[in-house]
C-alpha positions in Angstrom: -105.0 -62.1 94.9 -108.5 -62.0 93.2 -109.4 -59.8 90.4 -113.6 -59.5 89.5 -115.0 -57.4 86.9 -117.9 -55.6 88.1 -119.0 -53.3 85.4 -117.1 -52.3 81.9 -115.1 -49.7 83.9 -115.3 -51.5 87.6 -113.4 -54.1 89.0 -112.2 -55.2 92.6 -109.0 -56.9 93.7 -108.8 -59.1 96.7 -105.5 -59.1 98.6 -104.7 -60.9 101.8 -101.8 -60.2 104.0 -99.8 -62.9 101.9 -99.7 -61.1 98.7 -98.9 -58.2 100.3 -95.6 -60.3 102.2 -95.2 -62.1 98.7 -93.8 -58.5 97.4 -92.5 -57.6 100.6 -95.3 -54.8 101.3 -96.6 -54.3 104.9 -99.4 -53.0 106.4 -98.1 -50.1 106.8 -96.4 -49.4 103.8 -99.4 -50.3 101.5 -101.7 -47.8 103.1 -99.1 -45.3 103.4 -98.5 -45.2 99.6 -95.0 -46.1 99.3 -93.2 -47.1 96.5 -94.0 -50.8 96.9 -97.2 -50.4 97.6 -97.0 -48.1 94.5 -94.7 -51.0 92.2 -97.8 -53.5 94.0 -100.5 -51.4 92.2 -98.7 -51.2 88.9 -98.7 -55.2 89.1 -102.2 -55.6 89.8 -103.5 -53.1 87.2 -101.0 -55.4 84.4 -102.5 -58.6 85.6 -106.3 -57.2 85.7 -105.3 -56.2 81.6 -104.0 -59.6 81.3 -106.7 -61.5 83.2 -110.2 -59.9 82.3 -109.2 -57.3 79.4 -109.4 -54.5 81.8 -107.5 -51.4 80.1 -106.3 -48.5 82.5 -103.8 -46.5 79.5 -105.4 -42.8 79.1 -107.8 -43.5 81.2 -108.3 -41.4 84.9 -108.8 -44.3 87.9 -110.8 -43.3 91.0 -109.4 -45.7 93.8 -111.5 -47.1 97.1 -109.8 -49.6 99.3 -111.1 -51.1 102.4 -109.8 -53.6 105.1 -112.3 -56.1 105.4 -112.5 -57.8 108.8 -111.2 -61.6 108.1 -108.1 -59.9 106.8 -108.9 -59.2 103.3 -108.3 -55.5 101.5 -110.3 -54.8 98.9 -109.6 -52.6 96.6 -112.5 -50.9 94.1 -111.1 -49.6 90.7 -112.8 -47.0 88.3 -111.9 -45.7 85.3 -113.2 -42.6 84.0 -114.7 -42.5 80.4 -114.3 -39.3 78.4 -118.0 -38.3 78.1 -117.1 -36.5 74.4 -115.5 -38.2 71.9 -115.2 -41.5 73.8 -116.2 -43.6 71.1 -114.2 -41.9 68.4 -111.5 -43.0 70.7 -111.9 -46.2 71.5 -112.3 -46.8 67.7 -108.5 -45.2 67.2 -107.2 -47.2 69.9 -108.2 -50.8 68.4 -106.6 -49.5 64.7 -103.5 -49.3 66.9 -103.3 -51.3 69.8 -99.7 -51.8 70.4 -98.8 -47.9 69.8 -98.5 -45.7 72.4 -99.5 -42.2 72.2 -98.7 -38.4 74.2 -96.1 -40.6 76.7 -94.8 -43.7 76.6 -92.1 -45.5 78.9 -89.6 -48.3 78.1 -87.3 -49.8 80.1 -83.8 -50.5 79.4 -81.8 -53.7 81.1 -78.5 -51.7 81.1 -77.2 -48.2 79.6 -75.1 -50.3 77.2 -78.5 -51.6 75.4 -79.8 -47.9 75.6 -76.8 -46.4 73.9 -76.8 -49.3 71.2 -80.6 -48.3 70.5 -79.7 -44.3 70.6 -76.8 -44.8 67.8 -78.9 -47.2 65.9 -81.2 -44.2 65.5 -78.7 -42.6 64.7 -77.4 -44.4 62.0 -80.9 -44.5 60.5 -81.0 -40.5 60.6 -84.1 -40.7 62.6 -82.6 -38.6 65.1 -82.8 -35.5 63.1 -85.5 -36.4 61.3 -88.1 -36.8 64.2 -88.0 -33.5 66.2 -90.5 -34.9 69.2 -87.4 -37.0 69.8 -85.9 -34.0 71.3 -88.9 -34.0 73.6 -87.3 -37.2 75.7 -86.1 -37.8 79.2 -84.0 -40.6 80.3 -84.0 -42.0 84.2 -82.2 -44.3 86.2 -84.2 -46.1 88.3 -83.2 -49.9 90.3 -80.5 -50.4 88.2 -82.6 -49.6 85.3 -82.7 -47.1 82.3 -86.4 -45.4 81.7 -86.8 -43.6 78.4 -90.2 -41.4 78.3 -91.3 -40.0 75.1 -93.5 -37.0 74.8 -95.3 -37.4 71.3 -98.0 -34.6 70.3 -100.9 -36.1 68.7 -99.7 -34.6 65.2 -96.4 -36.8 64.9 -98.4 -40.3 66.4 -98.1 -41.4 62.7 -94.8 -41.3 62.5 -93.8 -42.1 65.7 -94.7 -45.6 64.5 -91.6 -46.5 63.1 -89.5 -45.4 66.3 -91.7 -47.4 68.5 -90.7 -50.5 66.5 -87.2 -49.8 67.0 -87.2 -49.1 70.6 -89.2 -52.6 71.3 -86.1 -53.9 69.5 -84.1 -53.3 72.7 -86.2 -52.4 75.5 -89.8 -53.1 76.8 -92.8 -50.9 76.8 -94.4 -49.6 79.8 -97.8 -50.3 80.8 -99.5 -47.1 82.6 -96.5 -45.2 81.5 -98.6 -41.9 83.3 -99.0 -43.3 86.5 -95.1 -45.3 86.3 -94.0 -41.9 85.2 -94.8 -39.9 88.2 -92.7 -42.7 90.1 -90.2 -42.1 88.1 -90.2 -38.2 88.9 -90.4 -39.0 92.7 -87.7 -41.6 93.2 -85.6 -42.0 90.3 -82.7 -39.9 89.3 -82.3 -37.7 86.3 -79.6 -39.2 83.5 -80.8 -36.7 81.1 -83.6 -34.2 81.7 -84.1 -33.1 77.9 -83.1 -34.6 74.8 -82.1 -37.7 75.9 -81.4 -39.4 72.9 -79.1 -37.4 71.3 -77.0 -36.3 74.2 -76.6 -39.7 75.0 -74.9 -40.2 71.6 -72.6 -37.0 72.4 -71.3 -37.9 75.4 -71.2 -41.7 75.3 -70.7 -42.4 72.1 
């Protein structure tokens, strides 16, 4: 795999039928749109972020892909920058690079480690003091818990604090948008709406 940054908001990636066998994607799967194709694309966008800086989060992506003839795919990635406002944005986003804003995913090992975080919140009171909590949807998905968040723009501030304490025992998400509509499509439903505290009423 070979990731080049064209522009600001271009880059390409370079696969060849390897790294598609390396994460056991076939031809047909990978133009189909499957879910590997789909965890593939998830993988490149994280190592294009790692690689070259290249930030996909709140961002809409315009995709091109094309089978070259020695073998290759390439694949063309744009992002789509606000035309209002963008800079004003941008500015927010490097006062507060590692929180997340309007949704946010993080993934839990086991449901032990997500009921140990939901009654540590509750022994803080946060709970009851942070309505968008209520606002929270838990899925299992390969043996794994997904908590999404659903934060208006008016409680970002103070979502801080629970960020920190959900890092504490799970991982963040990168492209939570796109990784959530996976989740709607092929995961199953632990708790649709207030995930957090029915957890602690039923498991506790």
């Amino acid at each position: 795999m070979r990731i080049e940054k064209l522009t600001e908001n271009k880059i390409r990636i370079i696969l060849n039928l390897q790294d598609l066998q390396e994460k056991n994607v076939d031809l047909h799967s990978f133009m189909s749109n499957s879910i590997e194709s789909q965890d593939l694309f998830c993988d490149m966008l994280d190592r294009a972020e790692k690689e070259i800086g290249f930030q996909t989060k709140d961002y809409k992506l315009v995709i091109e892909a094309l089978a070259a003839p020695e073998g290759n795919f390439i694949l063309t990635v744009t992002r789509i920058v606000p035309e209002k406002d963008s800079k004003k944005k941008l500015k927010v986003k490097r006062k507060t690079p590692n929180i997340p804003s309007n949704l946010s995913v993080y993934k839990f090992d086991t449901f032990d480690e997500y009921l140990e975080f939901c009654i540590s919140l509750m022994n803080d009171n946060k709970i009851s003091t942070y309505t968008f909590l209520k606002k929270s949807t838990l899925y299992l998905y390969k043996s794994n818990y997904y908590l999404c968040l659903y934060v208006n723009e008016k409680d970002i501030s103070s979502f801080k604090s629970v960020h920190y304490s959900i890092i504490e025992f799970a991982s963040h998400i990168n492209n939570s948008s796109l990784f959530e509509r996976k989740l709607k499509e092929y995961g199953k439903v632990i708790f649709k709406t207030n995930a957090i505290q029915n957890c602690t009423k039923h498991f506790k």
